[in-house]
C-alpha positions as semicolon CSV with decimal commas, in nm:
position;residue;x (nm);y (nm);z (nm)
1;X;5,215;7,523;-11,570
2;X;4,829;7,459;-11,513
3;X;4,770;7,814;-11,602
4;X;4,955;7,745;-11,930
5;X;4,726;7,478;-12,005
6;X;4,405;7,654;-11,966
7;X;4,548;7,893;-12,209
8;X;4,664;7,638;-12,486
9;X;4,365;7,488;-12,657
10;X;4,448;7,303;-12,961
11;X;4,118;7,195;-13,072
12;X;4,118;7,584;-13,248
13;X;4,225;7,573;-13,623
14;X;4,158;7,822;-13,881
15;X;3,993;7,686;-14,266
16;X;4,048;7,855;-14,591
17;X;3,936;7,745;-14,863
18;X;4,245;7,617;-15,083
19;X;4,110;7,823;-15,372
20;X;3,839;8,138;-15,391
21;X;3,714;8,390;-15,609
22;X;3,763;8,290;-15,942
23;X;4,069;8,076;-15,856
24;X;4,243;8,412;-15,822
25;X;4,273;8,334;-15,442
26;X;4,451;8,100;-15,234
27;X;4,457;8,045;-14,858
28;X;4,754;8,278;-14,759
29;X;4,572;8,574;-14,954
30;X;4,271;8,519;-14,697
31;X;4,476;8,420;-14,409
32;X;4,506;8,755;-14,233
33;X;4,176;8,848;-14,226
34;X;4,075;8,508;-14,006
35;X;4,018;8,522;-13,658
36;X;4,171;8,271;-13,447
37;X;3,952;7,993;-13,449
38;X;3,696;7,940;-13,701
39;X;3,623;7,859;-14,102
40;X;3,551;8,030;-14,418
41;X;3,408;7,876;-14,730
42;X;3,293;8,028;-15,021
43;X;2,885;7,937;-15,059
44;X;2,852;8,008;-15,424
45;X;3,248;7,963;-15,623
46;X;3,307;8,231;-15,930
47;X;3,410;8,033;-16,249
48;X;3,508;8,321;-16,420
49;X;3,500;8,719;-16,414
50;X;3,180;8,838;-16,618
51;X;3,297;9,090;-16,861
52;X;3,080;9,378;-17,059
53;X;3,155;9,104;-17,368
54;X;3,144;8,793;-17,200
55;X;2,853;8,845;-16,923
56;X;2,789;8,559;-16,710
57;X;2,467;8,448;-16,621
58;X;2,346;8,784;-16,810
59;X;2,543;9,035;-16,561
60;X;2,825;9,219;-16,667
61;X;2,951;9,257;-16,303
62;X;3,130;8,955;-16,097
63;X;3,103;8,929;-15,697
64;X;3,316;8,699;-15,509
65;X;3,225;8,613;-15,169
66;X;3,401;8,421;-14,860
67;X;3,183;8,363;-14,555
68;X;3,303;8,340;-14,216
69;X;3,196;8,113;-13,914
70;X;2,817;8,243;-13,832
71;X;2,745;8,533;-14,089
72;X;3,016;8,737;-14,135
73;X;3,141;8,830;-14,474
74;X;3,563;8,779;-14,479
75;X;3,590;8,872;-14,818
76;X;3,373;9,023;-15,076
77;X;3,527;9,098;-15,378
78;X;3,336;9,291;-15,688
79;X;3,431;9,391;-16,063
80;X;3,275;9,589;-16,245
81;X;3,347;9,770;-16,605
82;X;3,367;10,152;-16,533
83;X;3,310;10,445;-16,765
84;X;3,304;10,757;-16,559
85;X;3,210;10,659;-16,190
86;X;3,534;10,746;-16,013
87;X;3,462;11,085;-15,890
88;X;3,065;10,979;-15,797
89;X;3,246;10,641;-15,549
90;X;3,499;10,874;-15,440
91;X;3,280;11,140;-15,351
92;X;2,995;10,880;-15,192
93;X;3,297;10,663;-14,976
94;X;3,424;10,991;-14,869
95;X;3,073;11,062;-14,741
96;X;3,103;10,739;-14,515
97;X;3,424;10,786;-14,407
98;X;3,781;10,950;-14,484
99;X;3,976;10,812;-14,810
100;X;4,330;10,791;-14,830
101;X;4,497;10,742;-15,173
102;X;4,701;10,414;-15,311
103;X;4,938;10,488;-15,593
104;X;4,884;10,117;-15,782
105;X;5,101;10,229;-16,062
106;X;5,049;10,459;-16,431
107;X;4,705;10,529;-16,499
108;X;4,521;10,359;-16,209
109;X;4,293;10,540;-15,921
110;X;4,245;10,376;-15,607
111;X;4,225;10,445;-15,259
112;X;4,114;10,320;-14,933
113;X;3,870;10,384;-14,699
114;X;3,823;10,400;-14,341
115;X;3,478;10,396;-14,163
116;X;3,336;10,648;-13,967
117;X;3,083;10,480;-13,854
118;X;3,185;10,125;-13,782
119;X;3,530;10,115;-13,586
120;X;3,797;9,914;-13,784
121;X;3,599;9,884;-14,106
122;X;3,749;9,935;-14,446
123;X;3,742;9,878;-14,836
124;X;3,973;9,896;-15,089
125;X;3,879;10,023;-15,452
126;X;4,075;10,029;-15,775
127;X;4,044;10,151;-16,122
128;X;4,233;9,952;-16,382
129;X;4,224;10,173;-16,745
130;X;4,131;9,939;-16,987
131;X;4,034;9,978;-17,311
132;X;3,768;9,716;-17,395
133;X;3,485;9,602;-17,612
134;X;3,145;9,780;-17,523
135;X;2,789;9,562;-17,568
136;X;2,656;9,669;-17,905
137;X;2,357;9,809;-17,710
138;X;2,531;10,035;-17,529
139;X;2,732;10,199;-17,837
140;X;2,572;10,502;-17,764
141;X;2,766;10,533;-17,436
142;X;3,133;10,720;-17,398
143;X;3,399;10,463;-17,442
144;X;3,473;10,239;-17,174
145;X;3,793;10,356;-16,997
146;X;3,866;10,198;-16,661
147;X;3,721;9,838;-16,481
148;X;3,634;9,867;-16,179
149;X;3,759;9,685;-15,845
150;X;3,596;9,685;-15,482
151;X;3,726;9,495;-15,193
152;X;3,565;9,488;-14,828
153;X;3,481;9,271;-14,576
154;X;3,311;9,278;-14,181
155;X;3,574;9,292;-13,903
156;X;3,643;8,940;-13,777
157;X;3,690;8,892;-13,401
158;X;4,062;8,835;-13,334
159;X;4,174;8,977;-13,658
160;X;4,384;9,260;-13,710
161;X;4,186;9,615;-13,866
162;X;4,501;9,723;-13,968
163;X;4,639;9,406;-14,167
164;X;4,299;9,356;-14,311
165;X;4,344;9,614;-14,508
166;X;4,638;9,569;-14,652
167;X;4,515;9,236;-14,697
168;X;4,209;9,430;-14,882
169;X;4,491;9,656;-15,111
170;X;4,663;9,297;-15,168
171;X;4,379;9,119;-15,324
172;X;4,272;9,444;-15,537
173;X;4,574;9,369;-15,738
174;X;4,564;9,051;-15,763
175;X;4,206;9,065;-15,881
176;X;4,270;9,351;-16,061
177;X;4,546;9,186;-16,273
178;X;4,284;8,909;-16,335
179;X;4,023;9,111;-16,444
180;X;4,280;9,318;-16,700
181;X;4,360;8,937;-16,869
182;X;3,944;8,870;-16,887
183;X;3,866;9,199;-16,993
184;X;4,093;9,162;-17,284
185;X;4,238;9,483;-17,244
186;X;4,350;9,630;-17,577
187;X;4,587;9,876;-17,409
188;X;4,879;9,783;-17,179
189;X;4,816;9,718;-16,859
190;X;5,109;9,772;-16,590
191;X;5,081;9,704;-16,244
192;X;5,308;9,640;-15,971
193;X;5,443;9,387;-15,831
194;X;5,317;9,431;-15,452
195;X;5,028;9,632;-15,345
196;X;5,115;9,972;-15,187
197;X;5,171;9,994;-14,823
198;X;4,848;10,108;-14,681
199;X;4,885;10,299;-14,336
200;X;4,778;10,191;-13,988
C-alpha cells in the first residue's frame, strides 16, 4: 500500500487550451500529444487562416503554434497556398527521413514522415486541390491548384510517437477542411470523414 502511494501523485494534471489554432482545435484534438503532467498554451492565437486573397498581417501563409511546458513545440500547424511544390517537399522530407503515403480522399497528396535523424519525430503534410483566386501581382504565375498543409511537433516526454502521429494526420484534416472553407475554393472539395490510419 505505501508503495502505491509513492506512485499516485495527484498534484499532476495535463492543460489544453479549450480552443487553438484558428478555433479549428479543441482540447481532445491536442490531448494525445501531452505528456503526463504539464501545460500547453498557445503564445500568439490565429484569428483566421491568411489566404493568397485575404492575407493577414501582409502574409499569405498562416502558422499555428501550441507550446508545451519549458520550450517544446506540441503543435505547429502551417498553411500555405501551393502551386507546384509537391514533388520539391516530397523529395526534400524524403531526404530527412522515409515518407509513407496517406490516401485523404480524390485529388489530395499527403503523406507522412518519419525522422531519421531524431527518434520518434514526425510530420504530417497534405495537399488540398483548390481552385482559388491568385493576387493580381502574381497573374503571371500558373494557376493555383492545391493549398498546402504541414503538421509537426517535438516529441513530448511521456507521450506516445506512434499516436502523435495520427494525432498529426487527424488535425491535417481538420485544418485542411478549414482552410478549403477560407480559401473559398471554387471547385468541390471532398474529404473524409476520419483521417487515414497511419502505421506504427
Amino acid at each position: 500500500m505505501g508503495g502505491g502511494l509513492w506512485a499516485w501523485k495527484p498534484w499532476r494534471s495535463v492543460e489544453l487550451p479549450e480552443s487553438a489554432c484558428w478555433g479549428v482545435l479543441g482540447a481532445n484534438d491536442l490531448k494525445r500529444l501531452a505528456g503526463p503532467d504539464g501545460k500547453a498554451t498557445e503564445p500568439e492565437p490565429s484569428r483566421e487562416i491568411a489566404t493568397p486573397a485575404k492575407p493577414v498581417s501582409g502574409s499569405r501563409e498562416s502558422r499555428c503554434r501550441v507550446m508545451w511546458t519549458g520550450a517544446a513545440i506540441l503543435l505547429d500547424a502551417e498553411v500555405r497556398p501551393a502551386r507546384d511544390r509537391i514533388d520539391a517537399d516530397r523529395g526534400n522530407d524524403a531526404g530527412g527521413g522515409s515518407v509513407t503515403p496517406l490516401d485523404f480522399g480524390p485529388g489530395t497528396t499527403g503523406w507522412v514522415v518519419s525522422s531519421k535523424n531524431v527518434d520518434g519525430h514526425a510530420s504530417v503534410r497534405l495537399y488540398v486541390p483548390c481552385d482559388y483566386d491568385a493576387p493580381k501581382e502574381d497573374s503571371d504565375q500558373p494557376p493555383p491548384k492545391y493549398l498546402g498543409v504541414l503538421v509537426s511537433g517535438d516529441v513530448v516526454h511521456g507521450a506516445s510517437s506512434a499516436e502523435a502521429r495520427q494525432a498529426y494526420a487527424d488535425i491535417a484534416l481538420k485544418v485542411g477542411g478549414a482552410a478549403a472553407t477560407a480559401y473559398e475554393c471554387r471547385n468541390t472539395v471532398t474529404l473524409p470523414g476520419t483521417a487515414p490510419r497511419v502505421a506504427p
